[in-house]
N, C-alpha and C positions, 0 to 999 in steps of 0.2 A: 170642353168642360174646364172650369177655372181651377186652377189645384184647393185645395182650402186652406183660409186663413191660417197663416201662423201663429205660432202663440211666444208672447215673448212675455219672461220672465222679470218680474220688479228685480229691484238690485237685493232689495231683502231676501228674496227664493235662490239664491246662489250662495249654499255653505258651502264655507271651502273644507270644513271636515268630511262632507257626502263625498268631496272629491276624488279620496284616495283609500286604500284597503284597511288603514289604520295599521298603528306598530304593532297592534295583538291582532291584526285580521281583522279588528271588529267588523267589518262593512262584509265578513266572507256568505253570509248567507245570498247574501243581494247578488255580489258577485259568482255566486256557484249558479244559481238560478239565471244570469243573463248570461252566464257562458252556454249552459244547457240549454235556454231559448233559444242561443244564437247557433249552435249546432244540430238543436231540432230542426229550424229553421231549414238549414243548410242542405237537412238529410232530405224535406221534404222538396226540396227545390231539385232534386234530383229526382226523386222518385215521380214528379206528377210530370217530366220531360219524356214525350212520348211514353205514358204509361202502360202501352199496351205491349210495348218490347219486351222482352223474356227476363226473368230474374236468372243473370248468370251463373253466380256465386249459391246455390241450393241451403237447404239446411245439412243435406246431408253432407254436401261436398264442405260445408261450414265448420261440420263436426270433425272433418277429418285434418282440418287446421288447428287441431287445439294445441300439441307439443311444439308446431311454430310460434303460438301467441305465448306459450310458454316461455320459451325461450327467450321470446322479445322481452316478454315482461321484468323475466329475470337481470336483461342487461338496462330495460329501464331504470329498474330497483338500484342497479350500479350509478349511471346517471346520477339518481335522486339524490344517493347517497353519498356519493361524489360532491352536489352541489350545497351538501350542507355544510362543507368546509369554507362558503362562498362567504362574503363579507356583507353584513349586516347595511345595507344601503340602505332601506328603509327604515330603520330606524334612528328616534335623536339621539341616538350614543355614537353615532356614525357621522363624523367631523370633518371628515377628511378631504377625498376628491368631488369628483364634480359630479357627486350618484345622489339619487335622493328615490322616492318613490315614485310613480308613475301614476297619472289619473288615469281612473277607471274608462274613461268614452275611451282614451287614449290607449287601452290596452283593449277592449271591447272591439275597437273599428279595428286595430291590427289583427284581432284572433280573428273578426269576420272575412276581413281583407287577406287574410294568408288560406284562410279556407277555399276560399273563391283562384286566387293566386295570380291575380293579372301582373301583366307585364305594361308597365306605363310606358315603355318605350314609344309607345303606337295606341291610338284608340280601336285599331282592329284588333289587339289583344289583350285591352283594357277601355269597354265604351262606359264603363262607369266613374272608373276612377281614375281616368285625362281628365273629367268634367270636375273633379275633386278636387284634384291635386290644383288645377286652374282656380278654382274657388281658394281653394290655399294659399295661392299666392294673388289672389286680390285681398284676402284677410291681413293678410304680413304686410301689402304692400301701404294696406290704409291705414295699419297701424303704425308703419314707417312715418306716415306723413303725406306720401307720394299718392297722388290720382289713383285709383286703383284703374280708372279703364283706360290707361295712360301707358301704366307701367306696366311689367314682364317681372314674375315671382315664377321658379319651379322647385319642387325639393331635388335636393340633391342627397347621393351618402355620409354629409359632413361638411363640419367648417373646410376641411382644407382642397375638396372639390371645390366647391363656391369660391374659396378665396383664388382659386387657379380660374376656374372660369371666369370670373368677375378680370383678370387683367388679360385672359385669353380674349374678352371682349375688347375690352380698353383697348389692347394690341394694333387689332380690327380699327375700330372707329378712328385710332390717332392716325392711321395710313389712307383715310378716306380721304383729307383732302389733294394728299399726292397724288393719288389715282385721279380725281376730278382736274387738276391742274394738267395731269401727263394728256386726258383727254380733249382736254380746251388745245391744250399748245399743238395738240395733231390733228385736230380740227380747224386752226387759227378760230376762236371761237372766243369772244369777250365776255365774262361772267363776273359781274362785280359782285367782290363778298365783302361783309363788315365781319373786321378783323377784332382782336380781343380786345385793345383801346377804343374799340368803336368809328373805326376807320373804314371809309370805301376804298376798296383797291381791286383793281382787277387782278384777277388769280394767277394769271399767268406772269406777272410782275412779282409775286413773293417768292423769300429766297425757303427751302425745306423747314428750314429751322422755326421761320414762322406760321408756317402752315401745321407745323408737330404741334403747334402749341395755343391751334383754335381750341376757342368755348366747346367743353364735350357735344353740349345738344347743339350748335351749329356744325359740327363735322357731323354726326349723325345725319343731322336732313340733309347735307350738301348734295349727295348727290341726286336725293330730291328736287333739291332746288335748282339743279343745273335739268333737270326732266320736266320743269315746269316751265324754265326759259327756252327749252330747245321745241315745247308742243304751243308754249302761249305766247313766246316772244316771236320763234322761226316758222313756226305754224306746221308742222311735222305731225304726222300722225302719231299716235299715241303708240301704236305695236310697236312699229317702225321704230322710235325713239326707245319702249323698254327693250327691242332685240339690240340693239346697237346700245345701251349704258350699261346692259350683262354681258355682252360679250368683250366688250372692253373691260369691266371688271373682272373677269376672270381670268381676261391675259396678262392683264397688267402684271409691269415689273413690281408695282408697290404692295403686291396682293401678300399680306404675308403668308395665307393657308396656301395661297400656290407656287410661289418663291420662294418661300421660308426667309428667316428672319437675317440670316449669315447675309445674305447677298444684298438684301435693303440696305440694312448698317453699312455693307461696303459703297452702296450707290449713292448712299446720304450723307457718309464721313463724318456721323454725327454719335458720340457713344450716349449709350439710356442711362439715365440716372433717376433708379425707385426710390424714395423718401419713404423712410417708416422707422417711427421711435424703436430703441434697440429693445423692446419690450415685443417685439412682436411675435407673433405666431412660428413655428419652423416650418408652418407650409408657405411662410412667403417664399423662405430658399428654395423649398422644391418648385414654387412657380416659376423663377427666373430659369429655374433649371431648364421645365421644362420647355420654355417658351423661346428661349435661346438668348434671355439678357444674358444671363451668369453673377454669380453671386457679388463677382469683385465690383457688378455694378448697382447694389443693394446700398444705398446711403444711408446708414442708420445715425438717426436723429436723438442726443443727449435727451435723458429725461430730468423730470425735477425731483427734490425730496418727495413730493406727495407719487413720484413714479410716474406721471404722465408728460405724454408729448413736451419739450421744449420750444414752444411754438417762437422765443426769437433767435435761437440757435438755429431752426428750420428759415425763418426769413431770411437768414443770412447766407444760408444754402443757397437758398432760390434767387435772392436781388442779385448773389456775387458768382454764380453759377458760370463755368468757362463757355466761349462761344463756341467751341467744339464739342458739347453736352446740347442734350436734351432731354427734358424731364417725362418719364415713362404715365408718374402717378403718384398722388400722395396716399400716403395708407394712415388713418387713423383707425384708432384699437379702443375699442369702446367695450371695458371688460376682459383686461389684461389678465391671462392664462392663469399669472402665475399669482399678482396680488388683485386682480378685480379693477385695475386701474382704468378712468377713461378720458381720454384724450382729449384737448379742446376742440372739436368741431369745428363751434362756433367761430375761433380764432384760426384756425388751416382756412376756411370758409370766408373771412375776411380777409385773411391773406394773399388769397386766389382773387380775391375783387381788387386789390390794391395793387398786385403783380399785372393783369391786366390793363392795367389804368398805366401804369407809369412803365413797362419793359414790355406792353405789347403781348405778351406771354399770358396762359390757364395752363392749367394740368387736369387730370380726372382726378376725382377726391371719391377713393373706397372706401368705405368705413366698415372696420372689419368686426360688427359687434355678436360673433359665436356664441357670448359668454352672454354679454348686459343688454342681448339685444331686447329682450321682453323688458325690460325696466321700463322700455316707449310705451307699455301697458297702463301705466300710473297715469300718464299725461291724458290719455283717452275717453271719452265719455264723459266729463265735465258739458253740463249746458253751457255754464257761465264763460270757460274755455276755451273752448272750440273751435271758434271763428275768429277768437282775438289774433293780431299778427302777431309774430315770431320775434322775440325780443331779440334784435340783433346786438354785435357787439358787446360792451358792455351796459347797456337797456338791465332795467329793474325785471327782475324774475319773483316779485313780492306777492305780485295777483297768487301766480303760482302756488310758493310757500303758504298762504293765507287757506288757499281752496285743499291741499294736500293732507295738510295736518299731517307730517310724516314725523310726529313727535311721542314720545313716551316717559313717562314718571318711572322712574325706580326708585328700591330702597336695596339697601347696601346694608349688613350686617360688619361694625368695623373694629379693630380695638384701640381707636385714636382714643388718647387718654384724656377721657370726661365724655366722650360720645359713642353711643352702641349700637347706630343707624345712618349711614350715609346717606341722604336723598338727592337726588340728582336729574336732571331729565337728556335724554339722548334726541339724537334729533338727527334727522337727514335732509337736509336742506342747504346744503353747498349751493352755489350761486351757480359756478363754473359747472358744476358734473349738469346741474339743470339747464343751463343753455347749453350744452351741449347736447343733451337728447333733445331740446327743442330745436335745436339745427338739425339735426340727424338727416332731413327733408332734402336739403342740401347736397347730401352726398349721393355721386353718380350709382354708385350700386353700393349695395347693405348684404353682409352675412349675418345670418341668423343660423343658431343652431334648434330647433326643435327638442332634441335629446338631452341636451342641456337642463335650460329653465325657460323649456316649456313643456318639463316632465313628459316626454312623447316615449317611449321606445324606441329604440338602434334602430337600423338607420335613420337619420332626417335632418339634414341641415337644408338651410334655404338659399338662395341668392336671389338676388332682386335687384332689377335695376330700373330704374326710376322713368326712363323711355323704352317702351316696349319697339322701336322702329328698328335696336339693335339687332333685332330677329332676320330681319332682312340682309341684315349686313355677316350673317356667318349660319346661314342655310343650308345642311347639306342632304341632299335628298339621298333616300335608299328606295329604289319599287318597290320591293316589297314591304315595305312596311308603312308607306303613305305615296300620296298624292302631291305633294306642295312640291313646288317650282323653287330655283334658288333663285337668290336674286331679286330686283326690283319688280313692283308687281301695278305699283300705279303712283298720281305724286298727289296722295294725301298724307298728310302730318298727324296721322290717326294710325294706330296699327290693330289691326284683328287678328288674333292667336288663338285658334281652338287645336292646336298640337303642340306636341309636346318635346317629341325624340330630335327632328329636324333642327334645333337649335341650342341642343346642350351634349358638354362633352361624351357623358355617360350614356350607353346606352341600355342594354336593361336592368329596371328597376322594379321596385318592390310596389305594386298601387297599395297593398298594405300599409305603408306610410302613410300616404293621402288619408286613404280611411283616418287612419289613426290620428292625424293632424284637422284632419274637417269636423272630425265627431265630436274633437276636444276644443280646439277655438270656437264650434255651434253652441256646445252646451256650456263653456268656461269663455264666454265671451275675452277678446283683447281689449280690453276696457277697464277703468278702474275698477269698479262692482264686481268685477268677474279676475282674470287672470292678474290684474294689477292687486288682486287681495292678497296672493303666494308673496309677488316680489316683495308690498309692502312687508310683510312676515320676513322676508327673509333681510331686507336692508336694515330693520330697526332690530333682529335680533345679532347681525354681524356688530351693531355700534352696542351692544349689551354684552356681548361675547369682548370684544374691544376695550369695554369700558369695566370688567372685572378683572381683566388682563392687568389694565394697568394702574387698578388699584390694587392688586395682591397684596401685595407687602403691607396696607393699612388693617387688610384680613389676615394676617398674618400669624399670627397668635389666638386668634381662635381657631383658625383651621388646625394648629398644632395638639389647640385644646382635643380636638374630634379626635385627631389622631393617638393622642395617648388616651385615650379611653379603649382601644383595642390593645389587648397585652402585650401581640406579638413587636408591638413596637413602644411599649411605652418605659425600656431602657436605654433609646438612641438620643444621642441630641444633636437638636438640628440646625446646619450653620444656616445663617438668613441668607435668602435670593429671593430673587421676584423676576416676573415674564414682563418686556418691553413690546408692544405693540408697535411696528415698524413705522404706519402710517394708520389715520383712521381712515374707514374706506370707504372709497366711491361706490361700491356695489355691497356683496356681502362674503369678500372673502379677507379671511384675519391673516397677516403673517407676523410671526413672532418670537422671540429668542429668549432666555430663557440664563443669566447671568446670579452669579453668586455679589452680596451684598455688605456693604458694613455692617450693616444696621437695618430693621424692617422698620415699616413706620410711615409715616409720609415724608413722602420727598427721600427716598434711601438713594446712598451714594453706592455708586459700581465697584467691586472689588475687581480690579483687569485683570483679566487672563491673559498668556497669551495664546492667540486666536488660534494655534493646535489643539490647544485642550479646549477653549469656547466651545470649537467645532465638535471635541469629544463628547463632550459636553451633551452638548443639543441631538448628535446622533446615539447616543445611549436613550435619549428622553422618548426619542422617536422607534426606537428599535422595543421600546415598553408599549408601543400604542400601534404597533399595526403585529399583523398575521403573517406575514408575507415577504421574502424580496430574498435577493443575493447574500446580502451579508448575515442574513437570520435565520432561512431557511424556513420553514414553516410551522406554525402555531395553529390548532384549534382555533376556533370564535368564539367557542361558547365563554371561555374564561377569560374573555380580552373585553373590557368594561366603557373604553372610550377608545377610537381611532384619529389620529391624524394624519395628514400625509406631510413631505417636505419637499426641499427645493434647496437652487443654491445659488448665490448670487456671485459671479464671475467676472471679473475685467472685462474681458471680451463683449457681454453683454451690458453690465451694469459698470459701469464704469466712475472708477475711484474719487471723480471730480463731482459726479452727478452726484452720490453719497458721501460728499466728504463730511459733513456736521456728522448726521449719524453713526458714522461707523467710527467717527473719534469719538462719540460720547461712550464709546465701549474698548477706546485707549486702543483702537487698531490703525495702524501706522499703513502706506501704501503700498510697499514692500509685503509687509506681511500679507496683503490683501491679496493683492497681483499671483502670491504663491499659490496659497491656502483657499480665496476664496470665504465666502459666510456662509456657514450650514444656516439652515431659517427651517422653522415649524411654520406648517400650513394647517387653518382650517378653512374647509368650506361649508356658511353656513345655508341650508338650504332645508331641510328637512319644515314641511309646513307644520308640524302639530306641538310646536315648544310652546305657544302660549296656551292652548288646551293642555297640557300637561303640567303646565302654572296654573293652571284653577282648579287642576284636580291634584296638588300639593307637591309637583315635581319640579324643581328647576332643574332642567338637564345642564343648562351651560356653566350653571353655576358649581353643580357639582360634578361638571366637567374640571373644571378650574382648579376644583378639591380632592380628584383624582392626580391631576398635573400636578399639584405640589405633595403629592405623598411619592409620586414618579420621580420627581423632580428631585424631591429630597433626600431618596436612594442614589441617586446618579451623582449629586454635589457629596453624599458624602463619600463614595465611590470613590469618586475622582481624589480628592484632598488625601483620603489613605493613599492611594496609589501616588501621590505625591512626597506624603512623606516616609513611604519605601525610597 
């Protein structure tokens, strides 16, 4: 019997308001009703299993539980009311980290998915939700760009699993060609391979160094391709050849899971060198940790003012690199932690094609995008699109801009003298951040975080790497939990993956996740129409959050107006400052600082501090806007009206030469930097429902803004008394 047709939704039946509980609950009816379905459900799928078995649990022996449920209840009650000191995530007054609200399928498939409680380690303890979670990562994988029946997606517990697995792979695939050579040279066995210039050589002729640094997906199939020479060239039986390339894979000295990493490096006299802008993630360190680079061989690459990758400081790494190096992997960060930043792709990606043309040398290119990885959602589901090629280099990205319309009209209330309305349009449409998510296809493996922004609940980050053949290459069987063999299985350049546990670090998981991500990518397609409506909301409301920021100072005097209309303050007066937006951003997170001024007005000149009190400065501003931490100790929520979170920007990371314009336009010298460091205000905008809350006469960000300078303006005049004490 055929299953029956599916039904798919026009682009117009996908509101993104249906998608979320709303900030008053509006949506709680619908949602109390499909919880209660989904646990009627649940109760009946137990009872009609063997129904004729006995009911254990009685009425009477039911009754005589009641001072237990009691008791529970009472410590739930604690719980409950424990969690209402919790921090307002779903709501647009909540600015801060990286929380927003959760779509409804999204918490529906986890509440059904935990009921049930499979273990996706194994499809013997999860035969529904292997088949899910699989579906999930051909969803991720075709929104990457990548073939979905090509590629290998699974969820993982987080970006910084996936960012560890993704170079536990790479680890793997860069030592396959040494093991293919160790086995030619004990064979005397001649295998011509084209090398990364596109050179024949026989393999047994190259020195280690060039073999570290074939094309990913040529190490990958190699030792394919040496199983296809030894059944098609020497005429060997097929078992025969895969008993004899697994068992040599598995002794081999170059194996890193079975040597470990100490003894290769001493056998190759070669040290690794990872490449990743100083912007990156802190689970790269825990990677090298664990993988046995070490941190002292983590290269981190200068950024620019705008914070992303320095891609010709990187080419200079890579053309002038010592011949006692070898490059482990490039990491690009597509939706930087800390400000949203995204790396050039496209240019690491040209990089690697020009490195191979002229030094012979690739590397694997990760793209670490936890944060922006959905942003690839925008690009998706265009007719006109979709089939066009990938603008390389720098190629026009205008089709693009033209079909996105990622543009928006504001008005601005201002008190520039003669004008009482700023009009303005915002727009996101950088050339650069767009070729880079059009490259993203490029990169050998992608993290995705799911719990991020792709509103899923805890656990769910992705990994995905663009040749699913990896699977064969770090296999590890356990009986009891499946059947797959390690190792090479035939020499097609196709892989078939119906499991799951056999090829990733983790082993038991939540199939709740899967649910949760299959039910939300089904019904909130990755597609512009669908999940690309959240991002667009959330890029064009960061460049309006950005774009009040740094006009304050022209609002300046009316917001003061507002303010002295409340009595309690309408005897203070207030010295002029304004909030500097760091960078405008590539995604949609704001960072920002918050300085005293000569003058409001347009174009206001900096009163300098020096960057001890800056710094006081800005963590008083922030210690007014969260609930929570070390230094504060803790606050109620109900009377805390906007949150933000912060950060800090450090030599070590950010480095004084990368920020030198900026952080002189705020009369900070290098010395003082080096010491001190920048305290920086963080917002993240993310919450979907700010432009419904525009139609229905709320501007949150804006009187966000209006909150900040009544904060703001308590801390500046704060500080100046205690100065001149």
């Amino acid at each position: 019997m055929k299953p029956p047709k599916e039904k798919h939704l026009s682009a117009e039946d996908h509101p993104l308001a249906a998608w979320f509980l709303g900030p008053k609950g509006e949506h709680s009816e619908i949602w109390s009703s499909l919880f209660g379905y989904i646990f009627q459900d649940y109760v009946y799928w137990r009872r009609n299993y063997f129904p004729q078995d006995p009911i254990v649990v009685n009425r009477m022996r039911r009754r005589d539980h009641e001072p237990w449920f009691d008791y529970m209840t009472s410590n739930l009650d604690n719980v409950l009311n424990d969690l209402k000191a919790h921090f307002p995530f779903y709501s647009p007054r909540y600015i801060a980290h990286m929380l927003s609200e959760q779509t409804l399928p999204g918490v529906l498939g986890y509440f059904a998915g935990m009921l049930y409680n499979p273990n996706n380690v194994t499809d013997e303890a999860a035969p529904v939700t292997v088949r899910l979670e699989l579906e999930v990562g051909r969803m991720i994988s075709e929104m990457i760009g990548y073939d979905p029946g090509e590629s290998w997606a699974h969820i993982t517990s987080g970006g910084t699993v996936a960012n560890i697995e993704a170079l536990w792979i790479a680890r793997m695939v860069q030592f396959v060609p040494l093991i293919v050579q160790e086995y030619c040279l004990k064979e005397d066995l001649k295998l011509t391979i084209t090398t990364a210039d596109q050179t024949e050589r026989d393999i047994r002729e190259l020195s280690p160094r060039h073999l570290l640094h074939m094309p990913p997906n040529k190490a990958i199939t190699m030792i394919k391709m040496l199983g296809r020479h030894m059944i098609n060239q020497q005429g060997l039986p097929a078992g025969e050849t895969f008993k004899a390339l697994n068992h040599h894979i598995h002794d081999s000295r170059f194996n890193p899971g079975r040597r470990g990493y100490f003894a290769i490096q001493q056998a190759i006299g070669l040290k690794p060198r990872l490449y990743v802008s100083t912007t990156a993630h802190y689970s790269i360190a825990k990677a090298v940790n664990i993988l046995g680079y070490g941190e002292d061989h983590v290269v981190p690459v200068p950024i620019t003012p705008q914070f992303r990758m320095d891609t010709a400081a990187l080419r200079e790494m890579l053309f002038e690199q010592d011949d006692d190096s070898y490059t482990v992997a490039v990491i690009g960060v597509m939706g930087t932690t800390e400000e949203g930043a995204v790396d050039p792709i496209h240019q690491i990606h040209a990089l690697r094609g020009e490195l191979e043309r002229t030094h012979n040398r690739s590397f694997w290119l990760h793209a670490d995008a936890a944060w922006g990885g959905y942003v690839r959602s925008l690009f998706c589901g265009h007719e006109t699109l979709d089939h066009q090629a990938t603008p390389a280099g720098n190629e026009s990205v205008q089709d693009y801009i033209d079909t996105l319309i990622m543009r928006e009209e504001i008005s601005l209330p201002v008190s520039d003298p003669g004008e009482e309305t700023l009009r303005e349009t915002l727009h996101w449409e950088d050339a650069e951040v767009m070729r880079s998510y059009l490259n993203m296809p490029h990169a050998d493996s992608v993290t995705i975080d799911p719990h991020k922004m792709g509103y899923i609940p805890y656990p769910a980050g992705i990994i995905a790497f663009k040749n699913g053949l990896v699977t064969e290459l770090i296999t590890h069987k356990a009986q009891y939990i499946s059947d797959i063999e390690e190792g090479i299985k035939n020499i097609d350049d196709h892989s078939h993956i119906h499991a799951i546990g056999p090829y990733i670090l983790e082993g038991s998981k939540p199939g709740a996740a899967a649910a949760a991500c299959w039910l939300s990518h089904k019904t909130i397609p990755l597609k512009t129409h669908g999940h690309g409506k959240i991002v667009r909301t959330n890029l064009l409301n960061a460049q309006k959050l950005n774009r009040y920021l740094s006009r304050h100072s022209r609002m300046f005097s009316l917001i003061e107006t507002e303010i002295h209309d409340f009595q309690k303050y309408s005897n203070t007066i207030a010295r002029p400052f304004t909030f500097h937006p760091l960078y405008t951003p590539d995604t949609n997170i704001v960072c920002f600082i918050a300085t005293p001024v000569k003058q409001a007005g347009i174009d206001p000149e900096v009163e300098i501090l020096p960057l001890d009190e800056l710094n006081h400065l800005n963590q008083n501003i922030y210690q007014n806007l969260t609930i929570s931490g070390s230094d504060i100790g803790y606050k109620p929520p109900y009377g805390q009206p906007y949150f933000v979170s912060r950060t800090r920007f450090e030599q070590e990371q950010y480095a004084y030469d990368s920020l030198r314009s900026l952080l002189q336009s705020f009369g900070i010298d290098e010395a003082s930097y080096k010491k001190e460091g920048l305290f920086v205000l963080r917002s993240t905008v993310m919450n979907p429902f700010y432009y419904l809350a525009e139609q229905e006469g709320k501007n949150y960000l804006l009187d966000f803004v209006k909150f900040l300078h009544l904060t703001t303006r308590m801390a500046i005049n704060k500080l100046y008394l205690e100065k001149a004490e």
